[in-house]
N, C-alpha and C positions, 0 to 999 in steps of 0.2 A: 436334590442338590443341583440336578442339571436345570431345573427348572428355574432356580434362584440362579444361577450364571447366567443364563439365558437373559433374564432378567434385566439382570447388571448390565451386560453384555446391548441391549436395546436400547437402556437410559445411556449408556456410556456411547451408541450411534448416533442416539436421538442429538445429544448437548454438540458433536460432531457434525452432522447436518446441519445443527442452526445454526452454528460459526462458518460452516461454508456459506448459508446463505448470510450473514451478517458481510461479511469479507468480498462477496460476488456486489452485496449494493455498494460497498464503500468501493468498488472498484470502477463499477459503472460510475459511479458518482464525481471518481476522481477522473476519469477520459473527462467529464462535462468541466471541472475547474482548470485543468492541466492548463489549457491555452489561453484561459486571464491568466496564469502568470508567468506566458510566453508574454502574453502583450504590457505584462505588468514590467519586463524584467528588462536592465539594458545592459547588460556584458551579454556579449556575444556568445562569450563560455558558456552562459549560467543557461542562456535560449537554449543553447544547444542541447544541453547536459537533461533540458524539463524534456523538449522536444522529443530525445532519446529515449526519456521515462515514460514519454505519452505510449510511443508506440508501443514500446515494451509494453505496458497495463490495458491495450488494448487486447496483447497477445493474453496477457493474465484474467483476463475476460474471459477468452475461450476457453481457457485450459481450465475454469473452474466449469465452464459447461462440457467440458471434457467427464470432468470427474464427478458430476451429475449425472452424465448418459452412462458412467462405468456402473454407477449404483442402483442405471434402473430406474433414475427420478425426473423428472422433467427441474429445468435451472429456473430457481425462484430468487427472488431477493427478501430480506427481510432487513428492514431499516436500522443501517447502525449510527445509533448515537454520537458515539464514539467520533467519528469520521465525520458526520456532520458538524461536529462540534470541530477539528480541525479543521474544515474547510471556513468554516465560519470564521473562526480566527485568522486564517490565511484572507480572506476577504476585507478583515479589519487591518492585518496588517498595510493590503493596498491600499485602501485607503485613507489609512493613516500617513502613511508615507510621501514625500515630495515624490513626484515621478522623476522619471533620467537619475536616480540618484541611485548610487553604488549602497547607502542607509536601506532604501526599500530594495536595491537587493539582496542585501544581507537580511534582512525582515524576509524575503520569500526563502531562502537558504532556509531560515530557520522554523519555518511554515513546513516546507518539505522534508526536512529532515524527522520535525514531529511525526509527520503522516508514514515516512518508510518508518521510524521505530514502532508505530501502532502494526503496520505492515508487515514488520521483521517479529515482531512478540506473535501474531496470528496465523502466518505460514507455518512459524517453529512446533508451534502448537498444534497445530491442523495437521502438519507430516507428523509428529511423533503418536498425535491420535490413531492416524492412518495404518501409523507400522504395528502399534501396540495390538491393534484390530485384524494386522495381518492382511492388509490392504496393502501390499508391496508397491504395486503400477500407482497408485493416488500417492502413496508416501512420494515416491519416485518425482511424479509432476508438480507435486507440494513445494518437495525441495530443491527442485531446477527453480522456480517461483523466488523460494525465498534466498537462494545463493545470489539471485538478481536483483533483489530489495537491497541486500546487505552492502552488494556492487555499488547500487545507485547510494547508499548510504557515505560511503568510502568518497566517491567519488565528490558530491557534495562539501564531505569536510576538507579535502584536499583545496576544493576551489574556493570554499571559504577562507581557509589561512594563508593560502598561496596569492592571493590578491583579492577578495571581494572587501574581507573585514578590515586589512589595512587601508583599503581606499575611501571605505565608508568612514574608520574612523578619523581621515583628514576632511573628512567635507566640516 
């Protein structure tokens, strides 16, 4: 019996490590787009608000090579779909979009907010793996991580309703 826990117990780290490394490339990946939609964005707030998220996600960078060195493993990436495929559309939405216009940036709003829900569904997942595993300290860094997704999520809808989306919808 202890063999077959044991077991479970390795497949159930193993599917845990490829989601960190899925979450570590879509993280690097997202430091490399954050600043197109600095340059893409022109409310002041919305700059400000990506600019905040940049640095934040660079800090989210180390902490996932944080919880790499806790396990022992060297920080690999492995290419997520997922994120590429948001980023991609975030790239279509600029240039789909008139530049200076409050339309693209409610198009980046809604680019960013896809990427923190992929972001907010993958931390939640990653700490609850962590603690089930009895990984307290990774749970712990997972969900400082993902309290700051949900932050930046918040924060987004706020700027959205509070003036991006009414101003987009008078252009």
């Amino acid at each position: 019996m202890a063999t077959k826990q044991k077991s479970k117990d390795s497949k159930f780290k193993k599917l845990f490590v490829d989601e960190l490394k899925d979450i570590y490339w879509a993280e690097k990946h997202l430091v490399k787009a954050l600043p197109k939609m600095v340059k893409g964005a022109t409310s002041p707030k919305l700059i400000k608000a990506i600019e905040k998220h940049l640095e934040e996600t660079k800090e989210h960078v180390k902490r996932i090579e944080d919880v790499f060195e806790i396990l022992g493993m060297k920080a690999t990436a492995k290419k997520c779909d997922a994120m590429e495929g948001l980023l991609k559309e975030a790239e279509s939405i600029l240039d789909d979009t008139d530049p200076d216009t409050m339309v693209r940036d409610a198009g980046i709003i809604i680019a960013s907010q896809k990427v923190e829900h992929y972001e907010i569904a993958s931390y939640g997942t990653l700490a609850a793996f962590a603690k089930k595993m009895g990984m307290d300290d990774i749970a712990e860094i997972l969900s400082q991580t993902l309290a700051e997704e949900k932050k930046t999520d918040v924060s987004l809808s706020k700027l959205a309703e509070s003036e991006i989306n009414e101003e987009a919808a008078s252009e």
